[in-house]
C-alpha positions as CSV (number, residue, x, y, z in Angstrom):
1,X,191.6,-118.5,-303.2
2,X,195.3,-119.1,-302.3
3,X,198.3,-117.0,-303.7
4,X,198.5,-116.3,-307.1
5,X,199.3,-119.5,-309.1
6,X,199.9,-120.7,-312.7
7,X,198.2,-123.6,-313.9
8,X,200.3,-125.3,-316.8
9,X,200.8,-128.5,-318.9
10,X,203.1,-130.9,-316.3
11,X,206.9,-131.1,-318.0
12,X,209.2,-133.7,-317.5
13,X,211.1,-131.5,-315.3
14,X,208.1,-131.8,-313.1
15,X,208.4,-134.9,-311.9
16,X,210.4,-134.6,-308.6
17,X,207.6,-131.9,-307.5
18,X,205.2,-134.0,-308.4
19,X,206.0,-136.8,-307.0
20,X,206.9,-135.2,-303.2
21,X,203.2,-134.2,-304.2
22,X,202.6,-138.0,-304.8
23,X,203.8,-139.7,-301.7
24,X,202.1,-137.2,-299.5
25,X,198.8,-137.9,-300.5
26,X,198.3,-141.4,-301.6
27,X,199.0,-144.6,-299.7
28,X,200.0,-146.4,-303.0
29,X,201.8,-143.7,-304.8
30,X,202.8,-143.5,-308.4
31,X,206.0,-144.1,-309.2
32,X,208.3,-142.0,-311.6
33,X,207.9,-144.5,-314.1
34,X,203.9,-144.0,-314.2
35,X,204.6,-140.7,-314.8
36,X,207.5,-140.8,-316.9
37,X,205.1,-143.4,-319.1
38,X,202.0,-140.5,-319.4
39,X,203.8,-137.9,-319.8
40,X,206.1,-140.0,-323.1
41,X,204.1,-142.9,-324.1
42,X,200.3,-142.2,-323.4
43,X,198.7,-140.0,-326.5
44,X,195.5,-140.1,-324.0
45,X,197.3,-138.5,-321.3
46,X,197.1,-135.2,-320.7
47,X,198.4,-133.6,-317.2
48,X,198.5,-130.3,-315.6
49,X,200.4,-128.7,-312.6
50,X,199.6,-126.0,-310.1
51,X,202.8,-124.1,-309.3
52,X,203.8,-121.0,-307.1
53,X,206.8,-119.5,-307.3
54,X,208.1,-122.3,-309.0
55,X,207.2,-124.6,-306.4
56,X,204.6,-127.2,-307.5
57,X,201.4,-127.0,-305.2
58,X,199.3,-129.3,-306.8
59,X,199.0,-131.9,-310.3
60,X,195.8,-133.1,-312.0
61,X,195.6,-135.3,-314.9
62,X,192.9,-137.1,-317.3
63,X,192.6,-139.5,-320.1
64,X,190.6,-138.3,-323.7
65,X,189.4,-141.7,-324.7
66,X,186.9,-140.3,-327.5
67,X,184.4,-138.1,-326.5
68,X,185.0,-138.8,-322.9
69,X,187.5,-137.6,-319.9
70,X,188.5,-139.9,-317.5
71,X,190.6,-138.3,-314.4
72,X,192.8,-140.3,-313.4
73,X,194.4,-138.5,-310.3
74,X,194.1,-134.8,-308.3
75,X,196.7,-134.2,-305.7
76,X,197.6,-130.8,-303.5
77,X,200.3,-130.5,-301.3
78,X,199.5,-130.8,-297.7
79,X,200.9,-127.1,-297.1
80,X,198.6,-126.2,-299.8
81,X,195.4,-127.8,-298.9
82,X,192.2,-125.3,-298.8
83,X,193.7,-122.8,-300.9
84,X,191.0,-123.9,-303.8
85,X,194.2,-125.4,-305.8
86,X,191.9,-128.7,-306.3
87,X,189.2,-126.8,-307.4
88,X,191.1,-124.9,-309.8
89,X,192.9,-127.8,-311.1
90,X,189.7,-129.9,-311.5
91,X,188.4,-127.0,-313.6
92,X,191.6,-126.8,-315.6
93,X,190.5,-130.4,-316.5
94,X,187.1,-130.3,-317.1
95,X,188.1,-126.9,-319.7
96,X,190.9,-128.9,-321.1
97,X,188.7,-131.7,-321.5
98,X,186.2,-129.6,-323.3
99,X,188.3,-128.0,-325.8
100,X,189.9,-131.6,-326.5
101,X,186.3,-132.7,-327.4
102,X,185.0,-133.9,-324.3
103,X,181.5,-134.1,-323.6
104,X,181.1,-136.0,-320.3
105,X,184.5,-136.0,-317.6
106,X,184.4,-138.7,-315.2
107,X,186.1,-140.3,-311.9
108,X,186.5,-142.3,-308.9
109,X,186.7,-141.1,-305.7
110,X,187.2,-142.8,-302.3
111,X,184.3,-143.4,-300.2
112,X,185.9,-141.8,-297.2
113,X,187.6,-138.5,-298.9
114,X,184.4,-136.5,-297.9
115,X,185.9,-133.4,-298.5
116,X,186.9,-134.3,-302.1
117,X,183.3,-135.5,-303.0
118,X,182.0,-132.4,-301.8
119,X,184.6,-130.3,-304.2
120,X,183.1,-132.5,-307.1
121,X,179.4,-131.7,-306.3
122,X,180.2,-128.4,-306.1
123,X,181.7,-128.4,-309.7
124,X,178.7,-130.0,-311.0
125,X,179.8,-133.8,-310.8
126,X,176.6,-136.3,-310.0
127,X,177.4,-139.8,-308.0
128,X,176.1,-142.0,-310.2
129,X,177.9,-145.9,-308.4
130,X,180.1,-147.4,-306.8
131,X,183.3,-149.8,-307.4
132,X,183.1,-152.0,-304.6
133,X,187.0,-152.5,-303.6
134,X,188.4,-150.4,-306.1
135,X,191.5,-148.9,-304.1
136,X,193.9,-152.1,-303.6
137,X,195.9,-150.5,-300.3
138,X,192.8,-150.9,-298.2
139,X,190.1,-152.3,-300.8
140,X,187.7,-149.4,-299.8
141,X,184.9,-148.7,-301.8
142,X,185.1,-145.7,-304.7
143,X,182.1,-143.1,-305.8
144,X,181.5,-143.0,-309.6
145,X,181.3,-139.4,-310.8
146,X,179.7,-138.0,-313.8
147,X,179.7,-134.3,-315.6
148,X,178.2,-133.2,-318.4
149,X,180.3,-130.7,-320.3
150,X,178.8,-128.2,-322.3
151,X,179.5,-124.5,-324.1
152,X,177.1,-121.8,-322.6
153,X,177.5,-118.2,-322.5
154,X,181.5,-118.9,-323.8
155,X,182.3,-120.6,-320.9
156,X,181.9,-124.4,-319.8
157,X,179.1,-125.2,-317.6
158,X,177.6,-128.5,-316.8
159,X,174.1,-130.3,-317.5
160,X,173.6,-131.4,-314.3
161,X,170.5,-132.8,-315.1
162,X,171.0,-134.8,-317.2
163,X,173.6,-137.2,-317.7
C-alpha cells in the first residue's frame, strides 16, 4: 500500500484538487460545476477523497438510488497510481454504500482500462454487459459491473455468486 492516507467525505474546498485529479485522467473531464452541483444539489450524491498530507491523491464518488449504489467516477492522480489508492477508495464506496443501505453497487468501466477491470474483479465485482458506445469522447464500449453487498463476520463481503 502507498503512504499513509486519509480517506474522507470530499468538501467544497476540494474541488481544485479534485479537479487537477479530473483533467489528468479523463478525456471529457468534469467540470467544477458537475462537482459543485453533487456535492450542493444531489441528495444521491455521496463523494469521498483520498488525501496525503493535505494533498488530494485520489476522489471516488456514487449515487444511493434505493437499495442500490451506482459509482459514478474513480480517479488517482498519475503520481499516485499503484499505490492501491483505487482500491481503497472503491472499498470506501462499497462500505459507504453498505451502511447507507446498499445491497448491490454497480458501474461502468471502459473496455480498454484493463487494469481498472481487474481492480473490480478483485473486489468482488462480476461483468455482467456491455453499453455499446457509452463513453461519448471516443464512443468505446463500457463493461457493466455488479457486487453484492452483504454483512459477514462485521465486515462487508460480497456474494459473488449470486447476483
Amino acid at each position: 500500500m502507498g503512504e499513509e492516507c486519509t480517506i474522507r467525505k470530499m468538501m467544497f474546498h476540494d474541488i481544485d484538487q479534485v479537479l487537477e485529479v479530473e483533467r489528468l485522467s479523463f478525456p471529457s473531464p468534469w467540470s467544477r460545476n458537475a462537482f459543485e452541483a453533487e456535492l450542493h444539489d444531489n441528495l444521491f450524491a455521496h463523494y469521498f477523497v483520498a488525501e496525503q498530507d493535505e494533498t488530494i491523491v485520489g476522489y471516488a464518488g456514487m449515487w444511493m438510488v434505493l437499495d442500490e449504489a451506482h459509482v459514478t467516477n474513480i480517479a488517482v492522480h498519475p503520481a499516485f497510481r499503484g499505490l492501491n489508492y483505487g482500491k481503497r477508495l472503491t472499498q470506501e464506496l462499497i462500505i459507504q454504500a453498505f451502511k447507507l443501505g446498499a445491497n448491490r453497487i454497480t458501474l461502468e468501466v471502459r473496455v480498454s482500462n484493463l487494469v481498472a477491470r481487474n481492480l473490480y474483479k478483485g473486489l468482488g465485482f462480476r461483468e455482467v454487459g456491455v453499453r455499446k458506445g457509452y463513453y461519448s469522447d471516443n464512443n468505446e464500449d463500457a463493461i457493466i459491473m455488479w457486487k453484492n453487498i452483504q454483512l459477514s463476520n462485521d465486515y462487508v463481503s460480497c456474494d459473488e455468486g449470486r447476483g
